[in-house]
C-alpha positions in Angstrom: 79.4 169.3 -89.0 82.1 170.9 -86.1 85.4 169.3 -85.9 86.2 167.2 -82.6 88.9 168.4 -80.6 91.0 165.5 -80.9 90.9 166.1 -84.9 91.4 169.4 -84.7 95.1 168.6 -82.2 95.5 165.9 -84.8 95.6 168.5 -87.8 97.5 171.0 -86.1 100.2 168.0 -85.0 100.6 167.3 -89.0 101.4 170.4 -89.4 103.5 171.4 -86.4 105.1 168.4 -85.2 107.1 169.6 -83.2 104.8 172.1 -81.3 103.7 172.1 -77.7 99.7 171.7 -78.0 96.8 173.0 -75.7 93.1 172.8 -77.0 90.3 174.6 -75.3 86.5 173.7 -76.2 85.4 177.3 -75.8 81.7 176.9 -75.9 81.1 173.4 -75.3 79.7 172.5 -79.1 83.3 171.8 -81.2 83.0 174.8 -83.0 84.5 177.8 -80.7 88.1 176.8 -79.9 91.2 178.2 -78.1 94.8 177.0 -79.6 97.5 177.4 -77.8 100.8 176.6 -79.7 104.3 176.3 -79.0 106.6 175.7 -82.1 110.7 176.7 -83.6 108.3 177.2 -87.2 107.1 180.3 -85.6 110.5 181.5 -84.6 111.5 184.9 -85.9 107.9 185.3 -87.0 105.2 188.5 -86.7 102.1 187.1 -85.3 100.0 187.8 -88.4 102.6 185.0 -90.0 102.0 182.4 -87.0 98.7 183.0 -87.5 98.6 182.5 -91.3 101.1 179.3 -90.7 98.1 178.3 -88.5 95.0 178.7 -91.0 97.2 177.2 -93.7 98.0 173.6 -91.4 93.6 173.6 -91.1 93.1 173.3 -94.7 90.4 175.3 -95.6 88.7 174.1 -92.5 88.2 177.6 -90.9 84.4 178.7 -91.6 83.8 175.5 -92.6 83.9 172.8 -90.0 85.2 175.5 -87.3 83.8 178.2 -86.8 86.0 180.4 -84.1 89.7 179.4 -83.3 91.3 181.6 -81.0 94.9 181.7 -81.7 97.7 182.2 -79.0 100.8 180.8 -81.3 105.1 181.6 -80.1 108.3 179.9 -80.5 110.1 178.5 -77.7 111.9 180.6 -75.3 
């Protein structure tokens, strides 16, 4: 079952609470989305580490109950 987009800023707020948010419904059918996330827990960070921050705050859920999640992660300038 794909995850709603509310539940999927919901997850990603548990794990980055302080983080700027954006969610994009790529395809329309909760399964291909866009993240776009601002948070001082990626500061000083390679991407591939953002990234894998990212993937670990889902829980297993990537593959599962989402299926695509295009990633565009930074710190704050």
């Amino acid at each position: 079952m794909p995850i709603a987009q509310t539940d999927l800023e919901t997850i990603l707020r548990e794990g980055f609470p302080d983080a700027e948010i954006a969610i994009e419904d790529l395809a329309g059918d909760g399964d291909h989305y866009k993240a776009r996330i601002v948070s001082t827990a990626f500061a000083g960070l390679p991407r591939v580490r953002q990234h894998q921050l990212v993937y670990a705050a889902l829980k297993g859920r990537m593959g599962g109950e989402l299926h695509a999640l295009a990633l565009e992660t930074s710190a704050p300038a």
